[in-house]
C-alpha positions in Angstrom: 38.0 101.0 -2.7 37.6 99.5 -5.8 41.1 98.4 -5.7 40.3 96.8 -2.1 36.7 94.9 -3.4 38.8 93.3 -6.6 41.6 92.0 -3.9 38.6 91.1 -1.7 37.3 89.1 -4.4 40.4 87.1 -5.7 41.1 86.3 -2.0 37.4 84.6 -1.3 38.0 83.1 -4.9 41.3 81.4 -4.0 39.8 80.2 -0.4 37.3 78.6 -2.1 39.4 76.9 -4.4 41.7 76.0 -1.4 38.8 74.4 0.6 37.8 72.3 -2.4 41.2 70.8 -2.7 41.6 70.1 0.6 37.8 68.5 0.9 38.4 66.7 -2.2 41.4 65.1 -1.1 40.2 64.3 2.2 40.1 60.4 3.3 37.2 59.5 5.3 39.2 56.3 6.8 41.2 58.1 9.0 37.5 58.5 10.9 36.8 54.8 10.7 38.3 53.4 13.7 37.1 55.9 16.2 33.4 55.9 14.6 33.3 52.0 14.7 34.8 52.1 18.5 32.1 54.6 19.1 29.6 52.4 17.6 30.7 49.3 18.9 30.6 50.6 22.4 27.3 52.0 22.5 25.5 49.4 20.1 25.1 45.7 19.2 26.1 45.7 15.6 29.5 44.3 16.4 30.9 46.1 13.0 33.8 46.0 10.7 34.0 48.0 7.5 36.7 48.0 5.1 37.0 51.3 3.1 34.6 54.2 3.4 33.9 57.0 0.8 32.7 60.1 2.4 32.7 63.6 1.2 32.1 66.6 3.5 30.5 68.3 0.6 27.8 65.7 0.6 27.2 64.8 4.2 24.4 62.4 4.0 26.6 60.6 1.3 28.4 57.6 2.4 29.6 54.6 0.6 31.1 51.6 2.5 32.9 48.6 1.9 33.4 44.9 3.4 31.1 45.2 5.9 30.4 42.9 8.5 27.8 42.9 10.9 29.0 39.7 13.7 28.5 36.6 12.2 25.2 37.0 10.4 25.0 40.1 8.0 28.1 40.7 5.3 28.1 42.7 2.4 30.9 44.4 -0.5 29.4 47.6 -0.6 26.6 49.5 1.2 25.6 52.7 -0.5 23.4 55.0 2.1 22.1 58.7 1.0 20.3 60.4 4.1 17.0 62.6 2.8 17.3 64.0 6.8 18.9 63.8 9.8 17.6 65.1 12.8 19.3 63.7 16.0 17.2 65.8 18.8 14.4 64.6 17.4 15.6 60.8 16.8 14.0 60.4 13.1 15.7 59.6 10.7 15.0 59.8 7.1 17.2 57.2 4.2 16.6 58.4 1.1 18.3 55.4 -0.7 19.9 52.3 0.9 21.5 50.2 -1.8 23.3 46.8 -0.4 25.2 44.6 -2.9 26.8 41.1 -3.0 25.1 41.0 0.7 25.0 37.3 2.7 22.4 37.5 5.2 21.9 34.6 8.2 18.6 35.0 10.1 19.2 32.0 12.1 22.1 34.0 13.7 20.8 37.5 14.0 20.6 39.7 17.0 17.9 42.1 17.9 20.0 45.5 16.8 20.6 48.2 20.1 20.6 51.4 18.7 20.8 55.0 20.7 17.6 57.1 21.1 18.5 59.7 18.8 18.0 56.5 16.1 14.6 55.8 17.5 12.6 56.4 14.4 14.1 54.9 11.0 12.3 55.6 7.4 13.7 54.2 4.0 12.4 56.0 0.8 13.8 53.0 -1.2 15.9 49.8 -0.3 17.7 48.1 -3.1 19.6 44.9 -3.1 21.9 43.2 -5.8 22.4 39.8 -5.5 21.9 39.4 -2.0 21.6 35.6 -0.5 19.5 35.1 2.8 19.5 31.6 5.3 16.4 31.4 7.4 14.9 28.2 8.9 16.1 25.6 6.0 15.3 28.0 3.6 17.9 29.4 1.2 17.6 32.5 -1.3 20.6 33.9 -3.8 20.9 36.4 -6.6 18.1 38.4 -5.1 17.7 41.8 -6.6 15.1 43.4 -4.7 13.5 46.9 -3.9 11.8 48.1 -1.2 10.0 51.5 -1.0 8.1 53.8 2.0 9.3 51.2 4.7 9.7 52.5 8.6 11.3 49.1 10.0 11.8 51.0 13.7 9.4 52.8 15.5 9.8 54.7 19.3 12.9 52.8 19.7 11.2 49.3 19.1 12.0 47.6 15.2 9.1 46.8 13.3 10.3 44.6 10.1 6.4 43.7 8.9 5.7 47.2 8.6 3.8 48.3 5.6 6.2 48.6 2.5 5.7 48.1 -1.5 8.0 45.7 -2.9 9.4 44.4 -6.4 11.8 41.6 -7.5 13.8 38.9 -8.9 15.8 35.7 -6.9 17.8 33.3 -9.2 16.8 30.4 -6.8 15.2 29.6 -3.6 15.3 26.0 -2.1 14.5 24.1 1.1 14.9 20.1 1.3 11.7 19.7 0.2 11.4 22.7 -2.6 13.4 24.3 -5.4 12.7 27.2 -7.3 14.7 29.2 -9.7 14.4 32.6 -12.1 11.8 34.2 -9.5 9.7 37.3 -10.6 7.7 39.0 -8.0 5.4 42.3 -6.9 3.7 43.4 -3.9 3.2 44.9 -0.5 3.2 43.9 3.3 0.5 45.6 4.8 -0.7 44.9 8.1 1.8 42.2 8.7 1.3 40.3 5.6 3.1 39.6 2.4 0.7 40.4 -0.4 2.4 39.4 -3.9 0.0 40.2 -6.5 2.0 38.1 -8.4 4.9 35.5 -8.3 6.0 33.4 -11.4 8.9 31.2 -11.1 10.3 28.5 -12.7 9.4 24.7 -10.2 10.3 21.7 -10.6 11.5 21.8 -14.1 8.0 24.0 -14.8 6.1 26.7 -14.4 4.5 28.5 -11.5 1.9 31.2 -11.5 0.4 32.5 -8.4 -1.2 35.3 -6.3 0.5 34.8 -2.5 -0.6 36.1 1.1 1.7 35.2 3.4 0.6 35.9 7.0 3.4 35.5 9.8 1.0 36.0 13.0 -1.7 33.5 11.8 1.0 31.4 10.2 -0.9 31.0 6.7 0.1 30.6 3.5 -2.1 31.4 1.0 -1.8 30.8 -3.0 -5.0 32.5 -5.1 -5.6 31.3 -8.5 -1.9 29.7 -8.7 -1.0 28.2 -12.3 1.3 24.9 -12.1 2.3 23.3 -15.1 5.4 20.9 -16.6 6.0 20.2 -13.1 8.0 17.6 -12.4 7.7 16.5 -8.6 9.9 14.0 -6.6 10.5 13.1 -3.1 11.5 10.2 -0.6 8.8 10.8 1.4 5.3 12.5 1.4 6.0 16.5 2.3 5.0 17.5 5.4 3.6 20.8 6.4 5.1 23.0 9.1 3.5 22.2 12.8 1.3 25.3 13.2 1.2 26.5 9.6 -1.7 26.4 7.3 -1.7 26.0 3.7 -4.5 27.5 1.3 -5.3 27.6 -2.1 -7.9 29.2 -4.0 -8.8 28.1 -7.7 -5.4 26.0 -8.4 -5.0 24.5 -11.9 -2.3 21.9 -12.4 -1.4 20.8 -16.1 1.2 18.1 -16.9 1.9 17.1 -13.8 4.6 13.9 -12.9 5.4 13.0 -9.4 7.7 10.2 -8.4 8.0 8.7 -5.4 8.9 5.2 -3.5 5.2 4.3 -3.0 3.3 6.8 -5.7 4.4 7.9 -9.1 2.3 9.2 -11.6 2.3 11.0 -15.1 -0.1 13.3 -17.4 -1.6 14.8 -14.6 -3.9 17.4 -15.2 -6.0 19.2 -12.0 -8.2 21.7 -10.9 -8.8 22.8 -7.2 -11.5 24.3 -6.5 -10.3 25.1 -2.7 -7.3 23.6 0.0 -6.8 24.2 3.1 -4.4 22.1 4.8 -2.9 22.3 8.3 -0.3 20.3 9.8 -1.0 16.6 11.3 -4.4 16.0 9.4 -5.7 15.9 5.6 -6.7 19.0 3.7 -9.4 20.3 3.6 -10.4 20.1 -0.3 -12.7 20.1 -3.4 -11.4 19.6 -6.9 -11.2 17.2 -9.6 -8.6 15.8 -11.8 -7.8 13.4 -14.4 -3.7 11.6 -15.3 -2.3 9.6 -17.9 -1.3 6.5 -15.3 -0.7 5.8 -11.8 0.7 3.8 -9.6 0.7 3.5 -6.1 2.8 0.7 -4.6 1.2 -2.3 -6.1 -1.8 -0.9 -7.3 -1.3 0.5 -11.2 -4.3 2.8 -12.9 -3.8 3.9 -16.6 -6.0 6.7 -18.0 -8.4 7.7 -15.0 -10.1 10.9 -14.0 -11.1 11.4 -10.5 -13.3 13.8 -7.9 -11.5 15.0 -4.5 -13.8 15.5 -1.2 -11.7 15.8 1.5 -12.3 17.0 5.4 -9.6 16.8 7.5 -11.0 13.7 9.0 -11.2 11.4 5.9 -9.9 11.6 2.3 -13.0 10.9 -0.3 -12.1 9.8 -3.8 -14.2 8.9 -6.8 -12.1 7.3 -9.6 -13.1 5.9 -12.8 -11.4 5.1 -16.1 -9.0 2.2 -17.2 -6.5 -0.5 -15.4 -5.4 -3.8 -15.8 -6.9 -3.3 -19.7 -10.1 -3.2 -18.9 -12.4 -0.3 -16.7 -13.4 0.3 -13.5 -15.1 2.8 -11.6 -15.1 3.7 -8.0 -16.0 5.7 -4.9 -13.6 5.3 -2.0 -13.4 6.7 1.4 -9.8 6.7 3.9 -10.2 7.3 7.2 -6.5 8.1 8.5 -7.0 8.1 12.1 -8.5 4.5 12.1 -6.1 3.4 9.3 -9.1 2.6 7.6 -10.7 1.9 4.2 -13.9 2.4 3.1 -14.6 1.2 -0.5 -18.5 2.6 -0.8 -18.4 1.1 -4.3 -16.2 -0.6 -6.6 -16.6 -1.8 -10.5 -14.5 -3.3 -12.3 -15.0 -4.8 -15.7 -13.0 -6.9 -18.6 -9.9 -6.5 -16.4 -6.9 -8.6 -16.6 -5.5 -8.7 -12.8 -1.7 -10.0 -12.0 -0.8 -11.8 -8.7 2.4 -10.9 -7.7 4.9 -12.7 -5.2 4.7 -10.8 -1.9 1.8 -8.6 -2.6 -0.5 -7.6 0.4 -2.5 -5.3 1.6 -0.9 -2.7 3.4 -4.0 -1.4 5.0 -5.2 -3.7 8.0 -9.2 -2.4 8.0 -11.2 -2.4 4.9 -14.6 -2.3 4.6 -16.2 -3.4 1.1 -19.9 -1.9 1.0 -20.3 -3.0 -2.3 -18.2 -4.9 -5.3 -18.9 -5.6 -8.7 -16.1 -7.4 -11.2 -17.7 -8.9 -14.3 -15.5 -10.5 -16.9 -12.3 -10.2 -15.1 -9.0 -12.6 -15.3 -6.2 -13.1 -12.6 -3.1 -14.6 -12.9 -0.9 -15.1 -10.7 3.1 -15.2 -10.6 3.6 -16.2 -7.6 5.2 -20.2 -7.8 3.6 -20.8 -4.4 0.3 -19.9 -5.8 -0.3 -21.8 -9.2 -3.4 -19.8 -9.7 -5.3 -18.5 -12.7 -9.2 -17.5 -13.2 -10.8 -16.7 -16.5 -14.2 -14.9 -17.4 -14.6 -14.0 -13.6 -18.0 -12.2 -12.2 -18.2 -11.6 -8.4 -20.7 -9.7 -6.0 -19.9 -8.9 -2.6 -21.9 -6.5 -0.4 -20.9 -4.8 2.9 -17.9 -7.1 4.4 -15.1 -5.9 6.2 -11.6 -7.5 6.6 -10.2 -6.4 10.0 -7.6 -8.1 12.6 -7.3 -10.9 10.1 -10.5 -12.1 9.6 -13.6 -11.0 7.6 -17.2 -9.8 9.0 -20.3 -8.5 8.1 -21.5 -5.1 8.3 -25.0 -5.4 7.4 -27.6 -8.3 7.5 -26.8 -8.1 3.4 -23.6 -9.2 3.5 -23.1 -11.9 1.0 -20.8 -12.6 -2.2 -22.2 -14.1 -5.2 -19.5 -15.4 -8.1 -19.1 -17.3 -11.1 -16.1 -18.2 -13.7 -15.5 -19.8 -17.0 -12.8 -21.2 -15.9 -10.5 -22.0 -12.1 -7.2 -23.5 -12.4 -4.9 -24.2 -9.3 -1.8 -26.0 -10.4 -3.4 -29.3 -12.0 -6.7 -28.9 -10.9 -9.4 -27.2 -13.1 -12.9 -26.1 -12.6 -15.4 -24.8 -15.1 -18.3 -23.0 -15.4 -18.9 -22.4 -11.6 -21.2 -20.3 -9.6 -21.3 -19.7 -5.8 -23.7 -17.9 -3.5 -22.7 -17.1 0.1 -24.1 -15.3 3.1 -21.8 -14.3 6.0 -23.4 -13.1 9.8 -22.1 -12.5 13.0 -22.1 -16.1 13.8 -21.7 -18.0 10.6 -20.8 -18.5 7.3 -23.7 -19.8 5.0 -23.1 -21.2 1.5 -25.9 -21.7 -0.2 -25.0 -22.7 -3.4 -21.5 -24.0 -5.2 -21.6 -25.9 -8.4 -18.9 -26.1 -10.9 -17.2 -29.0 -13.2 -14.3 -30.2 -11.6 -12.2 -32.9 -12.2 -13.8 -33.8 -15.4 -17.1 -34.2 -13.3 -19.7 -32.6 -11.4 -19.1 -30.9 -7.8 -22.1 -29.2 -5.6 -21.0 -27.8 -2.1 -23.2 -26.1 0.2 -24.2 -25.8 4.3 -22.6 -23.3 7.0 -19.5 -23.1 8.9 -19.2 -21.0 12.5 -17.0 -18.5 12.6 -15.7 -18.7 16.2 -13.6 -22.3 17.4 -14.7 -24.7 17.3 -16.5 -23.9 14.8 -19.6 -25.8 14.4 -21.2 -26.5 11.4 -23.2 -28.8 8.6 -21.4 -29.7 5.2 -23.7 -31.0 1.9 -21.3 -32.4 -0.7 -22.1 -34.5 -3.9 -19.8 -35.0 -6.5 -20.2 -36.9 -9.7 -17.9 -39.1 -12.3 -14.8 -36.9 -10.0 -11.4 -37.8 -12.1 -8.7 -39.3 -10.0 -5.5 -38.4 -12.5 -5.7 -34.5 -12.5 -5.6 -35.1 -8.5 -2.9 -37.6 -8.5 -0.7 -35.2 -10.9 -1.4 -32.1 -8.1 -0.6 -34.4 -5.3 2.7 -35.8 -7.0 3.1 -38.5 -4.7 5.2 -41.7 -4.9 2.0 -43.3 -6.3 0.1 -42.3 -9.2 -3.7 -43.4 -9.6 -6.1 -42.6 -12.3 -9.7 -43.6 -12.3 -13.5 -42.1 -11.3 -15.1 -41.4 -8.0 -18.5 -40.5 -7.1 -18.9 -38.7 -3.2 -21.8 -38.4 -0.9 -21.4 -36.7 2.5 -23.7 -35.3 4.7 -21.8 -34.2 7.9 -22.2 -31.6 11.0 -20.5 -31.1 13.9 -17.7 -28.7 15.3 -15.0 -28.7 13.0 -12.2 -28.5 15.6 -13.6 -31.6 17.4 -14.2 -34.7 14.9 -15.6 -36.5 17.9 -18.8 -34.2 17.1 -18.9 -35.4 13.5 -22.4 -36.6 12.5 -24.4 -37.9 9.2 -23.5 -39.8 5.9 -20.8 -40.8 3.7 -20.5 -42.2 0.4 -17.3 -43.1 -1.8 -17.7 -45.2 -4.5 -15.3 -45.4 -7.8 -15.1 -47.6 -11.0 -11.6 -48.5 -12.7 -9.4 -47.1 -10.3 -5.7 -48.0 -11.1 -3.0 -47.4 -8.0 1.0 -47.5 -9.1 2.6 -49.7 -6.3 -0.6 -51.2 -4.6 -0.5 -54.7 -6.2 -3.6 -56.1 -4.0 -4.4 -59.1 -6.4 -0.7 -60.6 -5.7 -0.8 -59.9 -2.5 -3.9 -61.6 -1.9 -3.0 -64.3 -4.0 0.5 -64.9 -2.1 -1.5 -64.9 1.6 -4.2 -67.3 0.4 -1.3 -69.5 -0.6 0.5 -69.2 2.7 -0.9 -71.0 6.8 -2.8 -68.5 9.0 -4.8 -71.1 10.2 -4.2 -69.7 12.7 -4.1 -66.2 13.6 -0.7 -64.4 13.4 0.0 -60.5 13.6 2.3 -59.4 10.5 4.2 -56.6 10.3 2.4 -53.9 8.3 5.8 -53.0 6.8 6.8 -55.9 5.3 2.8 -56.4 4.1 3.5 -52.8 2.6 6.6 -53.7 1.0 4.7 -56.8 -0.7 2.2 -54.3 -2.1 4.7 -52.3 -3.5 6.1 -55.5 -6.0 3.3 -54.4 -8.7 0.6 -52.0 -9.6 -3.1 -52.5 -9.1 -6.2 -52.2 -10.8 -10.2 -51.9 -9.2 -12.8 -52.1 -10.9 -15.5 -51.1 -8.5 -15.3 -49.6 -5.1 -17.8 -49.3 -2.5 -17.1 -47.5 0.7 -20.5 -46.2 2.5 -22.7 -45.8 5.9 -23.5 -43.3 8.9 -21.1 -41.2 10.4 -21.0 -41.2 14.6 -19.1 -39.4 16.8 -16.3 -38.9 13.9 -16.5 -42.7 13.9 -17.2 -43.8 10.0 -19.1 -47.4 9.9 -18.3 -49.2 7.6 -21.0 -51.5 6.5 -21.7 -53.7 3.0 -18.6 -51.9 1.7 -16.3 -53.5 -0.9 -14.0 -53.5 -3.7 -13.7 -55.4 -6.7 -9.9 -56.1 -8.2 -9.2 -57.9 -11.2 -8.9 -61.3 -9.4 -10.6 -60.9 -6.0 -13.5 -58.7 -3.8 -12.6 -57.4 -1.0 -14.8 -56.5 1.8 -14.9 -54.0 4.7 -16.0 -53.7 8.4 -15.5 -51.8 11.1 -14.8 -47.9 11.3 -12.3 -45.3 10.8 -12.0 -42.6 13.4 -11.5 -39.6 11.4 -9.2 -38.8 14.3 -6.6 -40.9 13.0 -7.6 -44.5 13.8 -9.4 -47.4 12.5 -10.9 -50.8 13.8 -11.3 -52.5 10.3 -12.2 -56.0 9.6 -10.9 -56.4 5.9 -12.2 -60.3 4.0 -10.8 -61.8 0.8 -14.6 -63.2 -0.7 -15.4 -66.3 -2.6 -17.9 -66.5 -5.2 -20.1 -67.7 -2.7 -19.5 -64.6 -0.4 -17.8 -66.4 2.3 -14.8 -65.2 3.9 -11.7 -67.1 3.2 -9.0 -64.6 4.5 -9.7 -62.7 7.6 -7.4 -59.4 7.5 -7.7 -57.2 11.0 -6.2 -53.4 10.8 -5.9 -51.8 14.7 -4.7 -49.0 16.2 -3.5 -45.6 14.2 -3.0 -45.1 10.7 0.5 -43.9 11.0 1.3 -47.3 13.3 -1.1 -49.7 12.3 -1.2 -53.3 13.8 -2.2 -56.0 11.1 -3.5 -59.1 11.8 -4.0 -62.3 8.8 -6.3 -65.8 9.8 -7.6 -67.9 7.4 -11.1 -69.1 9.2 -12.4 -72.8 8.6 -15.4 -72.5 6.4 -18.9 -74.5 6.9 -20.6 -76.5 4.3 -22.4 -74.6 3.1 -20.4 -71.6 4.3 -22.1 -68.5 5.8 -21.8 -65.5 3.7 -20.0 -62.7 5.4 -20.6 -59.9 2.5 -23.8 -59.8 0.1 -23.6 -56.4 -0.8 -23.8 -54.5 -4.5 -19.9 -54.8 -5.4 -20.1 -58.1 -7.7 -17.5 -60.4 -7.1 -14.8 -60.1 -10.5 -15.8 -61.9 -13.6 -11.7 -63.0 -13.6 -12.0 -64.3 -10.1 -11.2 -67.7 -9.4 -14.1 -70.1 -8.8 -15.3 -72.3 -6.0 -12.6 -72.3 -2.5 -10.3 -69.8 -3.0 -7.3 -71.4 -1.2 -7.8 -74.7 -2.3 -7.7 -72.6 -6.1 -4.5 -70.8 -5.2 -3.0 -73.7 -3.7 -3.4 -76.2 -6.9 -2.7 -72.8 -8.9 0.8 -73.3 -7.1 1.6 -77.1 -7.7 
């Protein structure tokens, strides 16, 4: 017996040993192909697997390689330990799943067919190493992630937002309009949302710090206290939210900030926001404050500034203050997307040096200007078409709008009050200056505008209509007015130099000179005209016949004039404006050699009926000159009349006749002058 137990013995010994040869040497491929034709047949995955490492020793042990799941899920090796298998009752328990070097496209992904005996699924733990995942424009590699206590199918029906705990690391995530890199990150889903307690990556060559909810069924994105700092931001055009998605944020602090972009770029940003909420096709939702280094947004440029965010999703509120254009300002703005408009509640600026540039608009067509204060200010302008600078600039203006091209008022108070050291457009200067200005529904009233111009004294005031055609009263008196700074901004083919004094007092509709009514005074001392030689040409038809009347072409009299320059002492022209007809009555003007008077009118609509005489020094008329018709086509006629004795003066009005003139008969003095 003995003998029989120790043979016994040996023989279960060297079974033993037998079956763990054989089930060490056994090669789990040669089960491949009918297991994947099995699985194939009576599932969805559409599977390939390369080699498989099974022993029958550990049965819930199995280690696969290449596998491919169709066109969306590959991976080099999948590692899977069972904690339980029980196939009657279709739960099943994974202990450990590890996948690594995985490629993962949701975009492409099927829902997975399973039998019912795989009708409940549990994982203990999910690992992956360096796993990269597509899904909607977003892109994640190097992902090392694990995933703990996670039933992803449920009575035959998958649940992937089940509750799990969760811990990782990506190398980089990016989207077109986001990049992230060396991601850290812990958390849980529960209840169908990704809570990460925390998430700290590295953004935009910065830092990012944040708690983050994500919630799939409400579509919300939620970042509590997140940290942002070094960031540097760029983009073509402004990011735009998801359709259907909301962004939140709780307690966000920005430090260092840059963003560039075509229409805004701005540096040394520093923020905190109080609360966001933002959801696609509107503005957020926000409070916060913040404060940057500069800014500039299209034309627009701030330097150091510090600003306070109140924001509904209707309009964007914004109060700025700090320093631009090297001086300060200060401001509280309101932007109203829906009506593309502007609201500027109040503006200040002060000591600021402003640049015009070429091309620069506005690129918002409704702005309404409640109130604006600029004391001290300068403008400049590089723009060749506009020869413009202003120094030691204050202006007022209260509650105006600019709309469809034009401005209005928005208040009974609307009005604009301004003054300035100094105005010069091109050659033409004006000095200490003020204005005051009142604008209504109907009309625009200035009261008051006084400055030194032209090397004299200007005063402006009356009212203008705003609607065609535009009916209104003007008040102008100007002073010792210097005729060279105008003839160098003119440029004409005729300089003049000289002083001016004007008197008008006109009304009517400005689009119908026919309406024109009232008074107007020109009168000038030593006026000198390039190419206007009126004493020769005076002198040369005194000496000729027009005894009797003759019409002479104005071009050929214009060509005379032309021979030599002339010089007036005094000028006269004066009397009533009627229906845009100016009547010309006891006007004059004295040369060197001759005085010249004036009757008739000139229709400001581009005619004249003029009666034009060369006077004696006895203030008869000697050479009658006749201009007809249109300025542009005049018709001239010359007549020397007979004259009485004693003659009948034709002009006896204040222009003296020229201490140089010639005494006694004028053409009988020309005339011996000429023999």
């Amino acid at each position: 017996m003995k003998k029989l137990a120790k043979y016994l013995l040996v023989l279960v010994l060297i079974l033993l040993l037998a079956g763990w040869l054989l089930l060490s040497v056994f090669d789990a491929n040669q089960l491949k192909k009918p297991v994947l034709g099995w699985l194939n047949e009576h599932t969805d995955l559409d599977a390939s697997i390369g080699d498989i490492t099974f022993n029958p020793l550990h049965p819930y042990t199995l280690l696969a390689e290449d596998v491919q799941l169709g066109d969306w899920f590959s991976a080099r090796k999948v590692y899977v330990q069972l904690a339980s298998l029980s196939p009657l009752s279709g739960h099943t328990r994974i202990a450990t799943l590890d996948i690594i070097d995985a490629n993962i496209d949701l975009d492409n992904a099927t829902e997975l067919t399973l039998p019912d005996n795989l009708a409940n699924i549990t994982l203990d733990e999910l690992t992956s190493t360096n796993l990269s995942l597509n899904w909607q424009g977003w892109e994640a590699k190097g992902a090392d992630i694990t995933i703990k206590h996670w039933q992803p199918r449920q009575d035959g029906a998958w649940q992937w937002w089940s509750d799990f705990t969760l811990n990782g690391q990506l190398r980089q995530l990016t989207h077109p309009a986001l990049a992230m890199a060396q991601i850290s990150f812990h958390g849980q889903v529960t209840q169908q949302q990704l809570q990460l307690e925390r998430i700290q990556s590295r953004l935009f060559d910065g830092l990012f710090d944040s708690g983050l909810t994500l919630d799939i069924p409400k579509q919300e994105i939620t970042l509590t206290a997140p940290a942002f700092s070094h960031n540097r931001v760029q983009f073509d055009e402004l990011p735009q939210l998801a359709s259907d998605w909301t962004l939140l944020l709780s307690r966000a602090q920005f430090t260092d900030i840059s963003i560039t972009s075509p229409k805004l770029t701005s540096n040394g940003i520093k923020a905190d926001i109080r609360y966001l909420e933002w959801q696609a096709g509107g503005l957020p939702d926000a409070r916060g404050q913040w404060q940057a280094d500069e800014a500039v947004l299209d034309w627009l440029r701030l330097d150091k500034h510090s600003g306070e965010l109140l924001s509904s999703r209707e309009q964007l509120g914004l109060s700025i203050n700090g320093q631009a254009y090297e001086g300060a300002f200060n401001s509280e703005l309101r932007w109203i997307p829906q009506q593309a408009r502007l609201d500027i509640d109040s503006l200040a600026l002060q000591g600021n040096k402003l640049i015009w540039q070429p091309g620069l608009y506005w690129p918002t067509p409704d702005v309404r200007l409640h109130k604006l204060n600029i004391s001290q200010a300068e403008l400049l302008s590089l723009d060749s078409e506009l020869a413009l600078s202003i120094l030691g600039a204050d202006l007022f203006i209260s509650d105006l709008a600019w709309s469809a091209g034009q401005w209005r008022p928005l208040s009974e108070q609307a009005r604009l009050e301004a003054s300035w050291n100094e105005v010069a457009f091109s050659n033409l200067v004006a000095r200490q200056g003020q204005a005051k200005a009142r604008l209504d529904d109907t009309e625009l009233t200035i009261e008051q505008l006084t400055t030194e111009a032209l090397d004299g004294q200007l005063s402006v005031s009356g009212h203008l209509g705003r609607y065609a055609p535009h009916p209104g009263k003007l008040l102008l008196e100007g002073q010792a007015l210097a005729l060279r700074p105008l003839s160098r901004w003119i440029n004409g083919d005729r300089g003049f130099s000289g002083t001016v004094n004007i008197s008008a007092s006109l009304d009517g509709d400005l689009q119908q000179t026919k309406s024109w009514q009232g008074q107007l005074a020109i009168g000038g001392q030593d006026i000198f005209i390039e190419k206007v030689g009126l004493d020769s040409w005076l002198k040369s038809r005194l000496a000729e016949d027009y005894a009797r009347a003759r019409t002479v072409d104005p071009a050929l009299a214009a060509l005379d004039l032309t021979q030599s320059d002339g010089f007036i002492y005094q000028v006269k022209l004066a009397g009533p404006v009627t229906q845009g007809r100016w009547l010309l009555d006891g006007s004059a003007l004295q040369s060197v050699r001759h005085l010249l008077a004036l009757r008739g009118n000139v229709d400001f609509a581009g005619g004249w009926q003029l009666q034009l005489g060369a006077i004696n020094d006895a203030g008869c008329r000697e050479l009658a000159i006749d201009l007809t018709d249109t300025w542009r086509t005049p018709q001239l006629t010359l007549h020397q009349p007979k004259l009485a004795t004693p003659c009948k003066p034709w002009y006896s009005g204040d222009v003296l006749y020229p201490n140089g003139g010639l005494s006694g008969p004028l053409i009988d003095a020309v005339r011996k002058l000429g023999e």
